[in-house]
LUMTOR-286602 format. One record per residue: residue number from 1; x, y, z of N, C-alpha, C in turn. Coordinates in Angstrom, 3 decimals. Example, Ala and Ser with C-alpha at 12.3 -4.5 7.8 and 13.67 -1.06 7.14 Angstrom:
<nodes>
{node 1,{13.190,-5.690,7.800},{12.300,-4.500,7.800},{13.200,-3.300,7.800}}
{node 2,{12.850,-2.250,7.080},{13.670,-1.060,7.140},{12.900,0.030,7.870}}
</nodes>
This chain:
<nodes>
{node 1,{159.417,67.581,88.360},{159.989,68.878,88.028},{159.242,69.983,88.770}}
{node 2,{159.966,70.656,89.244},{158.996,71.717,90.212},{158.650,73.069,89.206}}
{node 3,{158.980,73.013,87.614},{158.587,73.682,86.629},{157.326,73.292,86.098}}
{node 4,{156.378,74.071,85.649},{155.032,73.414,84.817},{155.381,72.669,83.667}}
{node 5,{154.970,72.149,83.039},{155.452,70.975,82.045},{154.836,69.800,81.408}}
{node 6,{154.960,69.053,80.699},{154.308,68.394,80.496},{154.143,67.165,80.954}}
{node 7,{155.502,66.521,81.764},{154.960,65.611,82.615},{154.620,65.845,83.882}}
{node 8,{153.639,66.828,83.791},{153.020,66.412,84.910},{151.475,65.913,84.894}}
{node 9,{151.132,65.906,83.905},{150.069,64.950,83.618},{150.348,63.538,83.398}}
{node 10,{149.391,62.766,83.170},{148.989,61.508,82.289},{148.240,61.752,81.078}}
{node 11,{148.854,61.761,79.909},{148.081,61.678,78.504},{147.964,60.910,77.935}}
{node 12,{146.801,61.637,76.561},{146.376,60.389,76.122},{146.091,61.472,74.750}}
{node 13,{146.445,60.935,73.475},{145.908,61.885,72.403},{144.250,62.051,72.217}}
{node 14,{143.398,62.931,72.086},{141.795,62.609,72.155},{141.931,63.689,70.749}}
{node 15,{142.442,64.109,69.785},{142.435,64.337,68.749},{142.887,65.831,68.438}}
{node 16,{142.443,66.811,67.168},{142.903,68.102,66.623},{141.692,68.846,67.034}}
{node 17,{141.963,70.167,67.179},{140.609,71.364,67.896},{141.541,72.408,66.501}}
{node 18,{140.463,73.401,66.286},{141.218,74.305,65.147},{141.863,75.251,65.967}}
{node 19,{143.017,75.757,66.270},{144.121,76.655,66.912},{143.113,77.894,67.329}}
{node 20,{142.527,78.436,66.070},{141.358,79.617,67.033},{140.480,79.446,68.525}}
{node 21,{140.331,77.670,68.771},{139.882,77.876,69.977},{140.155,78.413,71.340}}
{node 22,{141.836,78.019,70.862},{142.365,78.634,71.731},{142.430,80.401,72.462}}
{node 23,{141.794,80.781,71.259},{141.570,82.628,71.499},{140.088,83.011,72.207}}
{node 24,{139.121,81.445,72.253},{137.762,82.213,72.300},{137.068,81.169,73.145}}
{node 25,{138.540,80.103,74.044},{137.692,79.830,75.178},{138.667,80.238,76.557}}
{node 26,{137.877,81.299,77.302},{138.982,82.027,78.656},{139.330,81.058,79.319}}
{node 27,{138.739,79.952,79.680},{139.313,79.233,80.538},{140.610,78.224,79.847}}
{node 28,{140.714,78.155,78.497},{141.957,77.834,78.467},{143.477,78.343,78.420}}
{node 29,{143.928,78.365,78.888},{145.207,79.063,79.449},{146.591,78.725,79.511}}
{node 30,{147.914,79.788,78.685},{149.153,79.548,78.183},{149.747,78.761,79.884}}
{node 31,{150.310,77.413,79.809},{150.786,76.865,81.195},{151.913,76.689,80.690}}
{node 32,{152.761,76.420,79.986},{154.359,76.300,79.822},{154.798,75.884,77.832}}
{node 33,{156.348,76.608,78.450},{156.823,75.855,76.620},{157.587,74.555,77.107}}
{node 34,{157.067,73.836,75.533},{158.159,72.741,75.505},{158.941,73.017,74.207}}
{node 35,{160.250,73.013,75.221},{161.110,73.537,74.271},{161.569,72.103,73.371}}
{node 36,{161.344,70.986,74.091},{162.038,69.849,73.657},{161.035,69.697,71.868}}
{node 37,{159.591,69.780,72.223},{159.174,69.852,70.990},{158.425,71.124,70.414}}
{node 38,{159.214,72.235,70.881},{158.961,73.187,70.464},{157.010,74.186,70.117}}
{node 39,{156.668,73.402,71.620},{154.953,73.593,71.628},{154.788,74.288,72.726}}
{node 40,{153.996,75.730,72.039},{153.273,75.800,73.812},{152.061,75.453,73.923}}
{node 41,{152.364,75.225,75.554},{151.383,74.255,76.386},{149.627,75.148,76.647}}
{node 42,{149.369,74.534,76.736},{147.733,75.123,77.119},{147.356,74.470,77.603}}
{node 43,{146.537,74.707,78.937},{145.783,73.782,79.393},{144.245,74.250,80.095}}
{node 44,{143.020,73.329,79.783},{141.473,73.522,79.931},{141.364,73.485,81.459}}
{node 45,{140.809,74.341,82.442},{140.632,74.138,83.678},{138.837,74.898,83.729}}
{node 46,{138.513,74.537,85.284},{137.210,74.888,85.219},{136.782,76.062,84.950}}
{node 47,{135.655,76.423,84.237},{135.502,77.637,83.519},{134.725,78.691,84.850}}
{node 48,{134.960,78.197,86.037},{134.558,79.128,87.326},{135.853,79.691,88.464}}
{node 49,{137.089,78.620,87.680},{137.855,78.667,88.111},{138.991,80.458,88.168}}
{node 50,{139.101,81.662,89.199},{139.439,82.438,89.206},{141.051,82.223,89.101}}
{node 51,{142.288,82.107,88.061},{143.714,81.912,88.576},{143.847,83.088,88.507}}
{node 52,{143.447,84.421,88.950},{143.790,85.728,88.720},{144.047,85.898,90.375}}
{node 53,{143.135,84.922,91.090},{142.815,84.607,92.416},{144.059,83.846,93.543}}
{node 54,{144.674,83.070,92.311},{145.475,82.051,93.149},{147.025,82.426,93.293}}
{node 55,{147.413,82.401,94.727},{149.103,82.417,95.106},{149.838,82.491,93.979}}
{node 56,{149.327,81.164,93.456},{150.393,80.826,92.215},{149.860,80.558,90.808}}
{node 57,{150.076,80.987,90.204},{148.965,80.513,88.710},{149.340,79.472,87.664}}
{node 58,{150.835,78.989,87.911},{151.167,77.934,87.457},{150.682,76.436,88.421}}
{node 59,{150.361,76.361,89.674},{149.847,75.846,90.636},{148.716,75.245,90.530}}
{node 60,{147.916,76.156,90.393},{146.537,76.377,90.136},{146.240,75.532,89.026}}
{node 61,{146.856,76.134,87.510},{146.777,75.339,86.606},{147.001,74.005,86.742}}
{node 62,{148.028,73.840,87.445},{148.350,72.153,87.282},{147.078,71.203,88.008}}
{node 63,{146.857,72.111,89.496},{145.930,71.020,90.092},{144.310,71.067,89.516}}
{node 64,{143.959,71.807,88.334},{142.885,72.183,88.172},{142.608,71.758,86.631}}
{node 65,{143.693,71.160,85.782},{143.860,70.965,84.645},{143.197,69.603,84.132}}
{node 66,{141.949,69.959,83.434},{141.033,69.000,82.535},{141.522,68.618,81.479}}
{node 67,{142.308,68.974,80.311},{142.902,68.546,79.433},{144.347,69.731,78.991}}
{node 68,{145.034,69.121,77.946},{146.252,70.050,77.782},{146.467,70.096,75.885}}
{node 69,{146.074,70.931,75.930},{146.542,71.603,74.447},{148.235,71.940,74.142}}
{node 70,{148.391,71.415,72.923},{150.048,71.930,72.274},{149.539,72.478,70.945}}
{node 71,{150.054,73.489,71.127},{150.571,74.343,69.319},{152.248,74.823,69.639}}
{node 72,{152.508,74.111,67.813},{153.546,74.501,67.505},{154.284,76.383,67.619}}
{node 73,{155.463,76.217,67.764},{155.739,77.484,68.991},{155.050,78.596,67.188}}
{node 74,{155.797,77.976,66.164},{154.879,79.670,64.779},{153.801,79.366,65.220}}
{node 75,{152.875,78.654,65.240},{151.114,78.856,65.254},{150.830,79.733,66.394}}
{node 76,{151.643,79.568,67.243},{151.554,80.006,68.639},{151.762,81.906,68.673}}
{node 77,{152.698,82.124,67.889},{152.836,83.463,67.382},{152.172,84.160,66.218}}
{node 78,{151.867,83.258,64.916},{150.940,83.482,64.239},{149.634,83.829,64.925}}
{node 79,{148.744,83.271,65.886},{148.025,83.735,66.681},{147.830,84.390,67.640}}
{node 80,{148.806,84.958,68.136},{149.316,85.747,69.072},{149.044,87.077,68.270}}
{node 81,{149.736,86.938,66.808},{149.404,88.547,66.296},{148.220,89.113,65.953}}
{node 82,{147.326,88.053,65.735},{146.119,88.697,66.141},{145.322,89.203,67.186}}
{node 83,{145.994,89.261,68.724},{145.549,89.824,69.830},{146.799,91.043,69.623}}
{node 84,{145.578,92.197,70.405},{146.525,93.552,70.773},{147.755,93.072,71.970}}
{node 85,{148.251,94.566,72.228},{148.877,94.265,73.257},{148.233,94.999,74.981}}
{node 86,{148.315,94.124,75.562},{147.706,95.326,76.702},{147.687,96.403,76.779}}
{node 87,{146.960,96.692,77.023},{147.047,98.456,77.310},{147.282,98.977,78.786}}
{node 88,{147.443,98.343,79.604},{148.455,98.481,80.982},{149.302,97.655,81.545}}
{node 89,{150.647,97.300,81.491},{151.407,95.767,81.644},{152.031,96.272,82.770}}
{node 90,{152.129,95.943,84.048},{153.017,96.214,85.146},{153.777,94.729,85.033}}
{node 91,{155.214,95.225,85.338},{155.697,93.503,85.711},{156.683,93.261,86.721}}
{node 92,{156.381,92.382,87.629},{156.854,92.547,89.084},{157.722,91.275,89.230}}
{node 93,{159.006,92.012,89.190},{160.675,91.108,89.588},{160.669,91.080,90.772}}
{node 94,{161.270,90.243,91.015},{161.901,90.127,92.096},{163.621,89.234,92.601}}
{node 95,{164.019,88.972,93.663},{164.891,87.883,94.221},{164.355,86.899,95.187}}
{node 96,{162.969,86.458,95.108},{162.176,85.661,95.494},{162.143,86.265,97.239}}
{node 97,{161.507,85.347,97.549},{160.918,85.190,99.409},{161.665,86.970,99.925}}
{node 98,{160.790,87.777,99.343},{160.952,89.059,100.106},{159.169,89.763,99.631}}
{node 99,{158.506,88.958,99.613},{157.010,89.635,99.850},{156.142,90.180,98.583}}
{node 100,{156.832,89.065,97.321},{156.545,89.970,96.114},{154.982,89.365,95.587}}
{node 101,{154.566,87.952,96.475},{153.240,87.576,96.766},{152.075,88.195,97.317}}
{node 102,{152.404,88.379,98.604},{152.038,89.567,99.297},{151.677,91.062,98.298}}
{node 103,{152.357,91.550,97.721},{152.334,92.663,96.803},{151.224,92.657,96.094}}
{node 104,{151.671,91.085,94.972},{150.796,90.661,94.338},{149.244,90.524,94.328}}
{node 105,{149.160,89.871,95.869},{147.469,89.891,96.307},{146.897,91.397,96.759}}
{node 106,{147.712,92.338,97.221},{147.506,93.895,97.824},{146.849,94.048,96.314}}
{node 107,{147.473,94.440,95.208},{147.546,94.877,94.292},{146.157,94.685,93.098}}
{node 108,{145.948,93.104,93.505},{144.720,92.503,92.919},{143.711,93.108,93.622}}
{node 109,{144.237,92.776,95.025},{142.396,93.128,96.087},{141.729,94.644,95.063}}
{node 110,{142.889,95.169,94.888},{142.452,97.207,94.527},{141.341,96.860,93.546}}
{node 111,{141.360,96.119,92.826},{140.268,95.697,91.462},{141.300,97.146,90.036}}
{node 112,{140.428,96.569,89.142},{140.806,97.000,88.014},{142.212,96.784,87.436}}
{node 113,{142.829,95.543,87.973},{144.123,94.880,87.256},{144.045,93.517,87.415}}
{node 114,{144.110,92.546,86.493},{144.319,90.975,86.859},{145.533,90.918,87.099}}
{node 115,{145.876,90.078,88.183},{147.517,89.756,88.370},{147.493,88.236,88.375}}
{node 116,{148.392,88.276,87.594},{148.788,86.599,87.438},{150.062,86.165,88.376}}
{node 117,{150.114,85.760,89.217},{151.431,85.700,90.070},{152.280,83.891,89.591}}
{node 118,{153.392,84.042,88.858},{154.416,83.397,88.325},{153.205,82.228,86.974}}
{node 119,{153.173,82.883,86.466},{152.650,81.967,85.173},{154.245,81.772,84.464}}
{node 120,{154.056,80.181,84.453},{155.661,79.803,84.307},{156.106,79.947,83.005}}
{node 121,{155.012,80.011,81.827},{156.228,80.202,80.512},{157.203,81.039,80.889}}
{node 122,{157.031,82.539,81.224},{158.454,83.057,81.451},{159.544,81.891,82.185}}
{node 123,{159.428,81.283,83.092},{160.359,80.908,83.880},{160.992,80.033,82.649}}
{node 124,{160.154,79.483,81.530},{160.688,78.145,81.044},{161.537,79.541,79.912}}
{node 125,{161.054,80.382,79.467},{162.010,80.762,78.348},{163.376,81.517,79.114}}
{node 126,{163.236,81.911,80.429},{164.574,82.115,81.360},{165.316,80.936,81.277}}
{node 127,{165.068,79.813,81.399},{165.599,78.925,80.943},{166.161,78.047,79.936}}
{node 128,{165.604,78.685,78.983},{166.193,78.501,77.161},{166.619,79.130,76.750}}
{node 129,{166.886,80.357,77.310},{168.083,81.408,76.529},{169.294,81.171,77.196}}
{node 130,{170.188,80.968,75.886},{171.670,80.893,75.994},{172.185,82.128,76.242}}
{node 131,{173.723,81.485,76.989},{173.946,82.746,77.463},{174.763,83.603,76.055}}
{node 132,{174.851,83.518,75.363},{175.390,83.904,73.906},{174.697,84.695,73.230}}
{node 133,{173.021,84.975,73.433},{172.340,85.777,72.762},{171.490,85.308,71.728}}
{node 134,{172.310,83.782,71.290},{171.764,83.653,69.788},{170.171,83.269,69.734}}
{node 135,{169.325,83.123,70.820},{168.016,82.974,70.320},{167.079,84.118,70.316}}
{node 136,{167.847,85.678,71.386},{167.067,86.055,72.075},{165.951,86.594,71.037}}
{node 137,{166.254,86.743,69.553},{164.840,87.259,69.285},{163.446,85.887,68.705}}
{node 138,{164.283,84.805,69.145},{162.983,84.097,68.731},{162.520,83.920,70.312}}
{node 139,{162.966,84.215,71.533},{162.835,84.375,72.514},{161.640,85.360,73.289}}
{node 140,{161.524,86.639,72.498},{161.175,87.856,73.057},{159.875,88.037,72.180}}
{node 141,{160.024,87.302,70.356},{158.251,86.458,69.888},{157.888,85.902,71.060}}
{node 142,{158.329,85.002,71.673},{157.788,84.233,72.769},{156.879,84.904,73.664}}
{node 143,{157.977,85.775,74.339},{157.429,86.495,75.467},{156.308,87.536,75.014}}
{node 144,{156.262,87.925,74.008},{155.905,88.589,73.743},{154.093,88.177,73.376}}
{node 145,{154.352,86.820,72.711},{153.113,85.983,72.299},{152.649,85.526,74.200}}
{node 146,{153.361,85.003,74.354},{152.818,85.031,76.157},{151.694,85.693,76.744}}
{node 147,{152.915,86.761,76.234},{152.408,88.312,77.510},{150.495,88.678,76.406}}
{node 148,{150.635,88.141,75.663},{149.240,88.779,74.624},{148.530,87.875,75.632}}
{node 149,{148.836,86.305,75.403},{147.290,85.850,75.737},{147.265,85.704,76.774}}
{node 150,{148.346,85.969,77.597},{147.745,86.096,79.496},{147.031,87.557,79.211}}
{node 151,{147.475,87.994,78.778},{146.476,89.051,78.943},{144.436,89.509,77.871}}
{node 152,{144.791,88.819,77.022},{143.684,88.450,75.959},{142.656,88.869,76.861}}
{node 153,{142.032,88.943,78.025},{140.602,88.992,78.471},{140.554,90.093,79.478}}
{node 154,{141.682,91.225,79.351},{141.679,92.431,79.969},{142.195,93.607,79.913}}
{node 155,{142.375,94.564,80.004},{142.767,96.408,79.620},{143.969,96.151,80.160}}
{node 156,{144.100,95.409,81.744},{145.230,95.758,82.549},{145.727,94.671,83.459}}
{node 157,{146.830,94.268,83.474},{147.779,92.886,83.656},{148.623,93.320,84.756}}
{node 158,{149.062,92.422,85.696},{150.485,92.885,86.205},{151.054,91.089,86.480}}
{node 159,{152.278,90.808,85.862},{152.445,89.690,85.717},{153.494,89.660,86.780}}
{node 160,{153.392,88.912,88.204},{154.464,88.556,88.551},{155.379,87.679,88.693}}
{node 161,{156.638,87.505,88.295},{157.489,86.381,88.084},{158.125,85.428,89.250}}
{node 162,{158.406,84.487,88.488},{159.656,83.783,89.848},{160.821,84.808,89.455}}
{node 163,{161.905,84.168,90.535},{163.272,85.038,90.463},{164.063,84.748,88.951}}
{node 164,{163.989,83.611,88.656},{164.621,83.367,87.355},{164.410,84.382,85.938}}
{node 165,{163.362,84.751,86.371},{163.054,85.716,85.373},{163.430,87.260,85.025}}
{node 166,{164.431,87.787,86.011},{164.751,88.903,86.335},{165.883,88.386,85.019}}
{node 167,{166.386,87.552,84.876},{167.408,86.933,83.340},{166.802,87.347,82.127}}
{node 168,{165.290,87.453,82.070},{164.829,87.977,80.404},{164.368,89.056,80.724}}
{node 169,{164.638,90.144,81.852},{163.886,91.708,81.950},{163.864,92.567,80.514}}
{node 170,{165.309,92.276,79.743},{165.504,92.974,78.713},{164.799,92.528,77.404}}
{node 171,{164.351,91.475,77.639},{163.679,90.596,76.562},{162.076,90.803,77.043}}
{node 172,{161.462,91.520,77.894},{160.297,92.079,78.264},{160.462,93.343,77.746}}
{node 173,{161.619,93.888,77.954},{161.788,95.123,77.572},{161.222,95.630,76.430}}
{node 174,{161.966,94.540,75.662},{161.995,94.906,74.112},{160.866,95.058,73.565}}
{node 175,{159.848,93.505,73.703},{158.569,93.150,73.600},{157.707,94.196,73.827}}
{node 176,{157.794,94.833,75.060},{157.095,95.838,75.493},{157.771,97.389,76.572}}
{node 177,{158.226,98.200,75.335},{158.980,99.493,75.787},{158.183,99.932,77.002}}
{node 178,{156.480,100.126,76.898},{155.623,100.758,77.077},{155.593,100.419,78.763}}
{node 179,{155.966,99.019,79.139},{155.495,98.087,80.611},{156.117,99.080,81.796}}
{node 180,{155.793,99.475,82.636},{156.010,99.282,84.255},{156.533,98.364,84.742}}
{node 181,{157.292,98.490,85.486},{158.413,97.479,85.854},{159.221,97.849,87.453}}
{node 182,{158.529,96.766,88.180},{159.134,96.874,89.468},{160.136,95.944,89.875}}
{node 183,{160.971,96.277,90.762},{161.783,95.434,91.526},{161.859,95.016,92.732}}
{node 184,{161.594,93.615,93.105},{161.608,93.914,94.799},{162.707,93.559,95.281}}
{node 185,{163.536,93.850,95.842},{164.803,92.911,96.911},{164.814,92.483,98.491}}
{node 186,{165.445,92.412,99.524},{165.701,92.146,100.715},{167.265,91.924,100.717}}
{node 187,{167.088,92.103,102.145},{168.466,92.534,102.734},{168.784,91.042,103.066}}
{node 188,{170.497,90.509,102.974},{170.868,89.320,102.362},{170.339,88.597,103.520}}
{node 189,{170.920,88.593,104.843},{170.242,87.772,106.218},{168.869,87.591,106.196}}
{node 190,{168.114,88.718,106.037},{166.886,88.034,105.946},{165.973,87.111,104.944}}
{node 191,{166.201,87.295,103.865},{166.359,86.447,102.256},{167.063,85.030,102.719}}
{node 192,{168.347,84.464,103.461},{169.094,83.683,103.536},{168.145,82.937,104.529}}
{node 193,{167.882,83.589,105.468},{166.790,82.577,106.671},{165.568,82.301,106.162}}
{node 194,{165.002,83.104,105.090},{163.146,82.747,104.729},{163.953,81.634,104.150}}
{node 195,{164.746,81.419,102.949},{165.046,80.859,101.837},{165.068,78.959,102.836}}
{node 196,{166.079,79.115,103.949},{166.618,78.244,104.132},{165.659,77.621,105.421}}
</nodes>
């Protein structure tokens, strides 16, 4: 699957950790939902390891991933409400291969914002909302619990997405009135030749 997920490991159960660890060790980090059993994913990578640093931060995670944590998606929001919400959220859309990487690393070099470039839960809950509406508010808890603990260890975030995600803008919206919000596009010929 070219989505983060859970098979992309080999597991093995090694037992229960109490859900607070998850708030008070940085190097473990939100890597995808499973919607099939309704858990989000976490996973332990090296605690020197910078993904604020890397192209891709779903990437990163995968090739760098020591073990993988699941909490059930309430525990997951139950703990979520105990982190604030950022206090600076930029969030950078796009229609893919028009330079929104590029942006991404400009933006980091400046210092005083972590940018996470495509941390895939969004992509996976772009992908679980029907087109009917009926989940979007257990949807936008989601995003919303997300957007806390990518951000948990800083003042100021700018999260940038894959293209799929420009589908829950309004479900960022909601979560967070307060966010900055860019768009990038390209002109169709040139988008059609990077793409292809």
């Amino acid at each position: 699957s070219y989505l983060a997920g859970l098979d992309h490991f080999g597991l093995r159960r090694a037992g229960d950790v109490p859900a607070e660890t998850l708030l008070g060790t940085p190097n473990l980090t939100l890597y995808a939902f499973d919607d099939s059993g309704k858990n989000a994913v976490f996973v332990e990578t090296p605690p020197d390891l910078d993904l604020t640093a890397a192209p891709f931060y779903y990437l990163a995670q995968k090739e760098h991933a020591a073990r993988v944590y699941t909490l059930p998606y309430g525990a997951f929001n139950d703990l979520a409400r105990t982190l604030p919400d950022p206090e600076r959220l930029l969030l950078l859309y796009s229609v893919g291969r028009c330079g929104s990487t590029l942006l991404c690393r400009a933006l980091g070099n400046l210092g005083g914002v972590a940018t996470l470039s495509e941390p895939d839960s969004y992509t996976h809950v772009a992908g679980m909302r029907p087109p009917d509406g009926s989940r979007d508010a257990e949807l936008t808890d989601l995003v919303r619990s997300a957007t806390r603990f990518h951000a948990r260890s800083t003042d100021a975030v700018l999260l940038k997405f894959r293209s799929q995600c420009t589908e829950i803008a309004d479900l960022l919206h909601a979560a967070f009135p307060d966010a900055d919000a860019l768009f990038l596009s390209r002109d169709l010929g040139g988008w059609m030749r990077s793409a292809a």
